[in-house]
VOGU-3710 file (C-alpha; in Angstrom, 3 decimals, decimal comma):
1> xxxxxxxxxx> 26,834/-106,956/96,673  24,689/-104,211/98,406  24,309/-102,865/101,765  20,949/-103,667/103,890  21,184/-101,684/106,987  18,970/-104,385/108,457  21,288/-106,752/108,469  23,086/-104,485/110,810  19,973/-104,836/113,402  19,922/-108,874/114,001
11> xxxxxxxxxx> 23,177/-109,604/115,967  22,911/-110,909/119,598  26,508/-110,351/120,692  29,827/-108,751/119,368  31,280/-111,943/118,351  29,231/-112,676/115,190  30,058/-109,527/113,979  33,976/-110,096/114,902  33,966/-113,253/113,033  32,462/-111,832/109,946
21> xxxxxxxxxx> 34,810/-108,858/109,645  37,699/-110,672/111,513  38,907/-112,489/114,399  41,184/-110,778/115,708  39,002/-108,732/117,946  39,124/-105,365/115,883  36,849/-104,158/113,862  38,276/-103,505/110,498  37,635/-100,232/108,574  39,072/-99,255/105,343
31> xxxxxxxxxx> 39,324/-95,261/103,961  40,383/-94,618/100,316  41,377/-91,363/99,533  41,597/-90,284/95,762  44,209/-88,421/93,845  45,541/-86,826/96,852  48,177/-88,154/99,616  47,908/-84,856/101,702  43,932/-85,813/102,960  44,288/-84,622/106,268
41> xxxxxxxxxx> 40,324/-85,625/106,677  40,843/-89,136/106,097  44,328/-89,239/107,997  42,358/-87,691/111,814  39,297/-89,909/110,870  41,828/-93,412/110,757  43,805/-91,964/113,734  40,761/-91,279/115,987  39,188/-95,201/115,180  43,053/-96,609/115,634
51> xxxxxxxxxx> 43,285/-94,335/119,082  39,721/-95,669/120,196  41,073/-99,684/119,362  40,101/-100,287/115,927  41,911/-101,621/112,917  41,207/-98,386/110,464  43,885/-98,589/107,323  44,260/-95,803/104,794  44,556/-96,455/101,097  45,555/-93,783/98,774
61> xxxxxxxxxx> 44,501/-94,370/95,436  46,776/-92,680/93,088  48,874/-89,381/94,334  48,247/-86,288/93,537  50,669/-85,526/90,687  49,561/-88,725/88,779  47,211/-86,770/87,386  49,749/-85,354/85,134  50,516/-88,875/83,890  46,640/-89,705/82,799
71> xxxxxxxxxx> 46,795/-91,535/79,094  45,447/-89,439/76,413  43,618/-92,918/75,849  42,480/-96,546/77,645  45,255/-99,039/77,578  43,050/-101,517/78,617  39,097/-101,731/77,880  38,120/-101,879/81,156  40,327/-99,147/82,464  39,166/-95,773/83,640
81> xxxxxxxxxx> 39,562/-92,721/81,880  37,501/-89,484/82,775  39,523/-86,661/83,927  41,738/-89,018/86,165  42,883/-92,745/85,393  42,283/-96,100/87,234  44,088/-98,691/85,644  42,116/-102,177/85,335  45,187/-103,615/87,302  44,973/-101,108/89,940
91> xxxxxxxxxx> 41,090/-101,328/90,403  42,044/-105,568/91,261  44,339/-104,360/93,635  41,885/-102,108/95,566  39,421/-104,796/95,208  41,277/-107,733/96,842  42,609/-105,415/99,517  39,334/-104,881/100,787  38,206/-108,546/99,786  41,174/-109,824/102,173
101> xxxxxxxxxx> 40,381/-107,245/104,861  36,958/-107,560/105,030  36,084/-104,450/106,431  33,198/-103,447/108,413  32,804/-99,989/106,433  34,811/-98,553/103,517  34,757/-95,176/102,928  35,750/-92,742/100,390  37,249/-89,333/100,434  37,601/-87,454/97,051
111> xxxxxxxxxx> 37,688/-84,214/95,217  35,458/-82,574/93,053  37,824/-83,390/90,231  38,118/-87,049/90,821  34,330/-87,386/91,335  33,618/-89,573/88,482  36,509/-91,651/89,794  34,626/-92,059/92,971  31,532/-93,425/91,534  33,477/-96,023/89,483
121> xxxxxxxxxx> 35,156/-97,114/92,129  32,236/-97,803/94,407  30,826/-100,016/91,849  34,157/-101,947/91,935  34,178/-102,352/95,816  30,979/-103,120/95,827  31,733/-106,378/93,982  33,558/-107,912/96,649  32,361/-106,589/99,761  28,635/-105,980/101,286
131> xxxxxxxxxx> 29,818/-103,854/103,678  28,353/-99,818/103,623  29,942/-97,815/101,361  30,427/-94,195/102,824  31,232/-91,126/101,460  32,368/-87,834/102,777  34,830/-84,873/102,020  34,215/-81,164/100,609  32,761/-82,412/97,354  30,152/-85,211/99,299
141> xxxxxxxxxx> 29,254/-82,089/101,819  28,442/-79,549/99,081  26,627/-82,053/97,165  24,876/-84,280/99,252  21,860/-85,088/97,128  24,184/-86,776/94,504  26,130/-88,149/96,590  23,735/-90,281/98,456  22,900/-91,723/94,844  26,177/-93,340/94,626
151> xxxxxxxxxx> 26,657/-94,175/98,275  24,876/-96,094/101,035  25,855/-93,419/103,959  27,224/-89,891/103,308  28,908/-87,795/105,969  28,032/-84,337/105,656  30,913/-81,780/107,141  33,742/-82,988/110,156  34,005/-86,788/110,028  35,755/-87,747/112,902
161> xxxxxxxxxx> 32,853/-88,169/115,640  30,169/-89,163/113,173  32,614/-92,089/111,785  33,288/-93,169/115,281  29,438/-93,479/116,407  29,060/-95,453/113,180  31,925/-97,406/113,640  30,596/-98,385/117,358  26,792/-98,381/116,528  28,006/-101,336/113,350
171> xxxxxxxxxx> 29,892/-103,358/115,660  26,697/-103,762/118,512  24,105/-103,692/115,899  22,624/-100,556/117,006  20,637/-98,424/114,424  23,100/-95,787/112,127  19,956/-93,898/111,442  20,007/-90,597/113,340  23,970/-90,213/113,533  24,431/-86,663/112,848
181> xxxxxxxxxx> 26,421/-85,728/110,576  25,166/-88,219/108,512  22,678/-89,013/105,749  21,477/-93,201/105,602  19,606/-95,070/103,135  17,446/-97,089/104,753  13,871/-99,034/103,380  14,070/-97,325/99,826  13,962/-94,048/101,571  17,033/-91,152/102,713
191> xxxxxxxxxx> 17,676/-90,015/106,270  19,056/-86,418/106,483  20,491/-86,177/109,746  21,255/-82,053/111,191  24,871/-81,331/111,546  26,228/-81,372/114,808  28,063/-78,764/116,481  31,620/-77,950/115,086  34,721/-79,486/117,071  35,552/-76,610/118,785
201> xxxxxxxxxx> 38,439/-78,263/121,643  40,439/-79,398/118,235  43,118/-80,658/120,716  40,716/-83,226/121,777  41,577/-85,042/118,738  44,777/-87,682/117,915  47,630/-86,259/115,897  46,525/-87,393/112,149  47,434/-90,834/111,030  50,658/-90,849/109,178
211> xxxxxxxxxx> 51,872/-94,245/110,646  53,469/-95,992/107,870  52,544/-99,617/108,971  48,970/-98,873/108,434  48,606/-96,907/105,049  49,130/-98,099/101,670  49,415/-96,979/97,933  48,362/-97,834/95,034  50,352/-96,632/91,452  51,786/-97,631/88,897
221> xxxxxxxxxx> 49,965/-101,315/88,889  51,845/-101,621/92,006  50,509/-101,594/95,775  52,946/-100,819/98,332  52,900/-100,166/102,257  54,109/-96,793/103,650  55,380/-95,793/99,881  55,201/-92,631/98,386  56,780/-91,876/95,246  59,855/-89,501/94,597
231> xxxxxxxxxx> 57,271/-86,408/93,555  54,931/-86,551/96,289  55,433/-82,930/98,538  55,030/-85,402/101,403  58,329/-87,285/101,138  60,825/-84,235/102,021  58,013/-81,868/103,579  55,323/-82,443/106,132  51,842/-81,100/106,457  50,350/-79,591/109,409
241> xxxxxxxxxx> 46,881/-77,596/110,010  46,549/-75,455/112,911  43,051/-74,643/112,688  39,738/-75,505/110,599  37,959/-72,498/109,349  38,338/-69,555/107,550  37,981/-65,581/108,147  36,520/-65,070/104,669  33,749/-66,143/102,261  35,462/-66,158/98,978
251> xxxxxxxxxx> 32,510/-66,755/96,547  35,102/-69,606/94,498  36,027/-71,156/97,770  34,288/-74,075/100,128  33,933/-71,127/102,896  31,924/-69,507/101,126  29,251/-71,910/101,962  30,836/-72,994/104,999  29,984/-70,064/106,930  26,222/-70,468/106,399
261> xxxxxxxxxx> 26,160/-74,195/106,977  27,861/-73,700/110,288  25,391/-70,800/111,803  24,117/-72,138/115,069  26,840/-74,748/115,429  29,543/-72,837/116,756  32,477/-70,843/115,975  33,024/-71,643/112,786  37,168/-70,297/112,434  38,945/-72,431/115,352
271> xxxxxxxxxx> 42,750/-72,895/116,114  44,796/-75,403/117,846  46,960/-74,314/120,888  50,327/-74,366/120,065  51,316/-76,757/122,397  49,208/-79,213/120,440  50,920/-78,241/117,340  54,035/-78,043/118,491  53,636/-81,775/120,093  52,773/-82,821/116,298
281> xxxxxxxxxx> 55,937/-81,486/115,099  57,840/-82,757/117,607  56,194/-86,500/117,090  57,584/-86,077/113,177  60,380/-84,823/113,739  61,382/-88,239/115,381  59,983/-90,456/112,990  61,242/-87,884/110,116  64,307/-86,359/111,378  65,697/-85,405/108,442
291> xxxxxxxxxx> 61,924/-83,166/106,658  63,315/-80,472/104,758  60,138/-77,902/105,143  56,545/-77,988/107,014  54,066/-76,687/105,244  51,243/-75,121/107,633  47,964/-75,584/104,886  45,522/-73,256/107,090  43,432/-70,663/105,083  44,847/-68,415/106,878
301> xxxxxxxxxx> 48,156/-68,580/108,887  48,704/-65,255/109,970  46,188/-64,083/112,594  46,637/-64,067/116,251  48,892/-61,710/117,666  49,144/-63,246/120,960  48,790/-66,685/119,168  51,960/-66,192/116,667  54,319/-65,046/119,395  53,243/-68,139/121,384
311> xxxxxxxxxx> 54,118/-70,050/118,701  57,350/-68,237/117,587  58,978/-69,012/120,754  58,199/-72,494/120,730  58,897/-73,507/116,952  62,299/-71,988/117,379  63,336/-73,651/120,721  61,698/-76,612/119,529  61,303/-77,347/115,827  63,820/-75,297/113,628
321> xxxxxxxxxx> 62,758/-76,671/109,731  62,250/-73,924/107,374  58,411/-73,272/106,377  55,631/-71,996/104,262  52,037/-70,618/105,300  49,054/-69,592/103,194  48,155/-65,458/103,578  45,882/-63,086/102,509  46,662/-59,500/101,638  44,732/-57,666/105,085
331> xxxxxxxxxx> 46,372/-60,376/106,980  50,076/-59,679/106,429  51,283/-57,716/109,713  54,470/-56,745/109,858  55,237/-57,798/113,305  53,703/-61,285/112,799  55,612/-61,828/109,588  58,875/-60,860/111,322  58,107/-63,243/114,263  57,543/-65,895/111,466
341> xxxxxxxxxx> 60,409/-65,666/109,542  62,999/-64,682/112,182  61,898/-68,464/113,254  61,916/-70,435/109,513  59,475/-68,256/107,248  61,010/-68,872/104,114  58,085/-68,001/101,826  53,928/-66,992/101,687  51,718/-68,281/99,569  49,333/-65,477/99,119
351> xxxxxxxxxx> 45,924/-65,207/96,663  45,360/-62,010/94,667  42,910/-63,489/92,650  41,983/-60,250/90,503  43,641/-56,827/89,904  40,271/-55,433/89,801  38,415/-54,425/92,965  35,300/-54,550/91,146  36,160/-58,099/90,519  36,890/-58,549/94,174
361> xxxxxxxxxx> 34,321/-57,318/95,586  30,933/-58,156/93,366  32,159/-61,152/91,874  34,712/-62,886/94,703  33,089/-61,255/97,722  36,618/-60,414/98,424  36,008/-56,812/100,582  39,832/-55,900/99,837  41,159/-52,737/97,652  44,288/-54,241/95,040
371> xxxxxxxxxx> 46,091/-51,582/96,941  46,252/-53,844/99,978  48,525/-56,153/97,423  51,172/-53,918/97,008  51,062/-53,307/100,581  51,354/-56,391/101,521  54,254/-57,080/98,542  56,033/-54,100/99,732  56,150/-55,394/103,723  57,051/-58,961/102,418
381> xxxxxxxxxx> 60,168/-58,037/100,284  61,270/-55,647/102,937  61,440/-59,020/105,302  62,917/-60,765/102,578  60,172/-63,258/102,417  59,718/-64,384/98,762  55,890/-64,071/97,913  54,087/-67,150/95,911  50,554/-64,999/94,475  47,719/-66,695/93,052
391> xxxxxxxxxx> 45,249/-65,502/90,322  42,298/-66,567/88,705  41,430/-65,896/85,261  38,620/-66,704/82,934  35,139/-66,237/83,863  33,046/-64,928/81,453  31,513/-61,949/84,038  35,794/-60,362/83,546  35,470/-57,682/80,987  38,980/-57,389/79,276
401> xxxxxxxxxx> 39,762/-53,632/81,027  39,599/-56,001/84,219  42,154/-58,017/82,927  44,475/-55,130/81,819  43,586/-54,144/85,693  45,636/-57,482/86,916  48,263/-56,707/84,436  48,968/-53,302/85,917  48,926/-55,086/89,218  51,314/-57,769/89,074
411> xxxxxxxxxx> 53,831/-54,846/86,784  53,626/-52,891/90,522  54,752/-55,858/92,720  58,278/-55,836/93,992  60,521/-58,466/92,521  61,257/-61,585/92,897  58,030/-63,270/93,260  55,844/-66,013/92,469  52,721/-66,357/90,306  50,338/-69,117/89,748
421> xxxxxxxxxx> 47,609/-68,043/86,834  44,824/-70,632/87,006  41,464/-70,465/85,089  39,118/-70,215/87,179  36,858/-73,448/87,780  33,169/-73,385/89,269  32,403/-76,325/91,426  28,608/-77,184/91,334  26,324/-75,313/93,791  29,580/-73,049/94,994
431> xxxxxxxxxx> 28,291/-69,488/95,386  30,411/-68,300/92,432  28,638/-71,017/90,308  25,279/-70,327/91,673  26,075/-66,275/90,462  27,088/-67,309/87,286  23,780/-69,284/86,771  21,348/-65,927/88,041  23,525/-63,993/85,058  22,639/-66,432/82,247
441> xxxxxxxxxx> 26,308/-66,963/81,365  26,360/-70,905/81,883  26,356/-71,426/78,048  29,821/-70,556/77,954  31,722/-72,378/80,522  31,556/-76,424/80,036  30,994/-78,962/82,164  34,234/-81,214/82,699  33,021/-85,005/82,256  34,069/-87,171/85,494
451> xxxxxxxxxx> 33,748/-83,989/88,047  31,495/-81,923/89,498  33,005/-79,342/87,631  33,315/-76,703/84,652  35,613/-74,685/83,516  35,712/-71,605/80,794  37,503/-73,599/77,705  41,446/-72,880/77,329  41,445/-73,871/73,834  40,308/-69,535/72,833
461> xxxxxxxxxx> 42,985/-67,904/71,626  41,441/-64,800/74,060  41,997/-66,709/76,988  45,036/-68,488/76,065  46,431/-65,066/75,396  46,051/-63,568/78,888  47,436/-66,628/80,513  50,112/-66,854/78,954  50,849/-63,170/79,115  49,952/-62,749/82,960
471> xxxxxxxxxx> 52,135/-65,729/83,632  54,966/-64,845/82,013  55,302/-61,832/84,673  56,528/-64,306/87,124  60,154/-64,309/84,859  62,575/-61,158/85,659  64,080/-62,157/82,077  61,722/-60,446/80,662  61,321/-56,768/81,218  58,632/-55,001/82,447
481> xxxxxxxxxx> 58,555/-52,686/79,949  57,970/-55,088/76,941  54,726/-56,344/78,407  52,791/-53,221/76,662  53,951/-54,188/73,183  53,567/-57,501/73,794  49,478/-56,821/75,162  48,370/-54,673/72,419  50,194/-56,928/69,292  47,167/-58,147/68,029
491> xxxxxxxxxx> 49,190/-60,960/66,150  50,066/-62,656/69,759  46,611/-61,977/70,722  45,022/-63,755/67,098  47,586/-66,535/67,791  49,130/-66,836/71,081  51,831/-69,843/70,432  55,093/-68,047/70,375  53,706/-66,852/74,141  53,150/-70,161/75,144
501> xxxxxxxxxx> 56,034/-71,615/73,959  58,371/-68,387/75,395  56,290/-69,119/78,485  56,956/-72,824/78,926  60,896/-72,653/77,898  61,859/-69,908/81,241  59,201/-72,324/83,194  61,150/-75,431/82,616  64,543/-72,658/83,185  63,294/-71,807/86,431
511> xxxxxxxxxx> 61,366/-74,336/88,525  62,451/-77,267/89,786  60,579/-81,182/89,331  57,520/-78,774/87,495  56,567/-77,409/90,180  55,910/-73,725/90,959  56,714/-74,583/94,652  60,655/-75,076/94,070  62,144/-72,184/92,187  65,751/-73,055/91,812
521> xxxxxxxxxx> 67,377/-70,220/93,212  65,249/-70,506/96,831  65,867/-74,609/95,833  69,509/-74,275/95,465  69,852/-71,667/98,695  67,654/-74,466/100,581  70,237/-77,175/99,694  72,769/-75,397/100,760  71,358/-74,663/104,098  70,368/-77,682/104,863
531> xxxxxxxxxx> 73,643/-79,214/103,652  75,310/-76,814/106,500  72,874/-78,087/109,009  73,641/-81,360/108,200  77,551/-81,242/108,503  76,864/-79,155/111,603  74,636/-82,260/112,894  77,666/-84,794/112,124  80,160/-82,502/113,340  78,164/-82,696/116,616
541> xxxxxxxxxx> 77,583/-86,207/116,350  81,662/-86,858/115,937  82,439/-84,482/119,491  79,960/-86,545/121,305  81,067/-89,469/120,373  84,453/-88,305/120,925  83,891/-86,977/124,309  82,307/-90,130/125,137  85,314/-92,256/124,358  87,563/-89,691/125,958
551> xxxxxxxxxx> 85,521/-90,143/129,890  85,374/-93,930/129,286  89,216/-93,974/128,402  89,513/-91,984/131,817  87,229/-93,992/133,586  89,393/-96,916/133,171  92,581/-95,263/133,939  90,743/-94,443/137,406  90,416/-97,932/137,987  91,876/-99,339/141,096
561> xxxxxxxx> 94,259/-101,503/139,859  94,602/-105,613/140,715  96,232/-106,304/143,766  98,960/-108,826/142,099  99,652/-106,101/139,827  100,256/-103,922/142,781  102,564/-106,453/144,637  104,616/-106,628/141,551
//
């Protein structure tokens, strides 16, 4: 089936578009998010259309750490397999949901990485249903010209009020054309409409939508209703944002475009009062009393002076679950971390990226000395707040003495910490990619089939070498003084195995469920706490219950007593 807009355009009254997409007097609209159960876009988008009185579901197509489970090959002909996996089984699924639901748009929400995904998946819904087909998300608004291939409307930066004037303009047959926000094909030909301004009041929108009875997965050949499985961060933790926007332009990152594509549309880094946030929490905490961490997934958390010790006050007379929050190395204050973890701050998740300022600065457009790291380390392990850093490796502009420059680095920061080492991957027409293009080095990163991606390939012995060897800095088992024999044995570095294998034994040792997020000591001291607060919570429970059985058995005895009783 395929969209005509026109068809849109012919309706007298609501009702004949009610009784194609359903009679119960909702319009019906269906978002599928990819890979990824966190997509906070697609959960405001569904809660703004339910808030305003329509029947918006969300279906999340696989969860994020599937993607460790993809087949090395198809069991099944028809089955997808580029980069991430749709199973033939799970591709019916989706389609009779949407068949039974008949919705009046379907939309899609992806990653770069699952890209490839998306398009296969359009063709699929597209088989069953003539309703538009829209796309939107980083990867849709940083690529717009290829998207619009694939889809019949794109949405190009924040969704919610575009999806809602579509959603409306649908129902009364009004033309979809010049929505901003978003591009429409229409008569062969492609409408680019500007963005609008940003959302700056972003406590003018609903709570996002993580009501159970209206979002559904889809794993595992199975489909379920308000499931997530065992893995997912989402089942003990929750996920809150307190504001859109970032301070930097990291060359690697989505701000680093963001900033230009928001000039004349207002204030591009915006925050959430903390009334609004705190109201969030609050709303979860009731339906999920017993969440064993928040995570706060802003850029940036630690800004705001004034902001922070707003929020401080509140989260502890109010909230109480231990936390995490994303940093960067000028942002780490001491006053504003000890407001933070005197309240819950049990860790920072903070990127590095590069021991090399020359790195940082011409490559990352990160305008930060290394020096700031340590810094930062040194105020952080002083708090006791244990550190999670993130670096990138890889990209064939790194000389090798830039390397040994992150080595030294990571050697000078206080122990215990945390280290992700990721290679470095360029997502199409991202500034970094765009640089690496102008310096005729494209020939030696490769494009990753199903994404809009590359990546610098792992399989080098150079590169596998300096992964292995930056990563395994992240174990105090190993001392720091073996790391210069082990850099400068050129056996490791001809044949890096014994590295990799040393470095995936202490990983499994470590970490908890393969995940860099639950180190089994902080794990272990997390279990424990929350095992106190929990026999603290039923040893509560028991006095109330207690007392309350102790006033009624007074009560009675206060009773005046029957008057045969008393003549007796």
């Amino acid at each position: 089936m395929e969209f005509n807009i026109d068809r849109f355009h012919k309706y007298d009254n609501i009702n004949q578009l009610y009784h194609i997409y359903g009679s119960d007097g909702m319009s019906r609209i269906v978002i599928i998010s990819l890979y990824d159960e966190f997509c906070l876009g697609p959960r405001y988008i569904t809660s703004l259309l339910q808030t305003e009185g329509h029947q918006a579901e969300l279906v999340l197509f696989k969860h994020c750490h599937a993607a460790y489970e993809t087949p090395k090959e198809k069991r099944d002909p028809r089955d997808y397999l580029e980069h991430f996996y749709a199973g033939i089984h799970e591709i019916r699924l989706l389609q009779n949901f949407i068949k039974e639901r008949e919705p009046l748009w379907v939309g899609f929400s992806f990653m770069s990485v699952s890209s490839g995904l998306a398009v296969e998946l359009t063709k699929h819904v597209r088989e069953v249903t003539d309703a538009p087909i829209v796309w939107g998300g980083i990867d849709t608004t940083v690529n717009p010209e290829w998207a619009i291939e694939h889809a019949d409307i794109i949405c190009v930066n924040e969704g919610e009020h575009a999806s809602l004037e579509l959603t409306q303009a649908l129902e009364t047959g009004r033309d979809i054309s010049s929505i901003p926000n978003l591009w429409v094909k229409k008569n062969g030909a492609v409408i680019r409409n500007d963005i609008r301004p940003l959302i700056q009041d972003l406590d003018s929108l609903p709570y996002p939508n993580f009501d159970e009875s209206t979002i559904w997965h889809i794993d595992h050949e199975q489909m379920r209703q308000g499931y997530l499985p065992d893995c997912s961060p989402l089942n003990p933790w929750y996920i809150v944002m307190t504001s859109r926007g970032c301070p930097y332009r990291c060359t690697f990152c989505i701000h680093g475009l963001g900033h230009e594509m928001a000039k004349g549309k207002g204030k591009y880094l915006r925050r959430r009062s903390v009334k609004n946030v705190i109201g969030e929490l609050l709303e979860h905490k009731r339906r999920k009393p017993y969440t064993s961490q928040i995570m706060f997934y802003d850029d940036v958390f630690t800004y705001d002076r004034k902001w922070i010790a707003e929020f401080a006050a509140a989260y502890k007379k109010e909230i109480h679950i231990p936390f995490w929050v994303y940093t960067y190395p000028d942002m780490c204050d001491p006053e504003i971390l000890r407001q933070l973890r005197d309240v819950g701050l049990i860790y920072v998740h903070m990127g590095i990226q590069s021991g090399s300022e020359s790195v940082l600065r011409e490559l990352y457009d990160r305008q930060m000395s290394p020096q700031k790291v340590l810094t930062a380390g040194k105020t952080l392990k002083d708090l006791g707040i244990f550190t999670i850093y993130d670096m990138l490796v890889g990209i064939p502009l790194e000389t090798e003495e830039q390397l040994r420059e992150s080595l030294r680095l990571i050697l000078q920061i206080p122990e215990p910490f945390g280290l992700n080492v990721w290679p470095i991957i360029y997502y199409r027409n991202y500034k970094l990619t765009k640089d690496l293009h102008a310096a005729d080095a494209d020939d030696q990163v490769q494009h990753v089939k199903g994404t809009n991606a590359s990546i610098t390939p792992e399989n080098t012995p150079y590169l596998r070498f300096w992964l292995s060897l930056l990563r395994l800095t992240r174990y105090p088992q190993i001392p720091r003084e073996m790391f210069p024999t082990l850099l400068e044995n050129e056996a490791l570095r001809n044949d890096p195995t014994p590295l990799e294998m040393m470095e995936r034994s202490l990983y499994k040792a470590v970490f908890v469920h393969n995940s860099e997020y639950l180190h089994k000591d902080i794990f272990i001291d997390q279990l424990q706490t929350a095992n106190a607060q929990l026999l603290q919570e039923i040893e509560q429970l028991r006095n109330r219950k207690v007392m309350k059985l102790q006033n009624r058995i007074q009560q009675v005895l206060r009773w005046p007593q029957p008057a045969a009783i008393q003549a007796n």
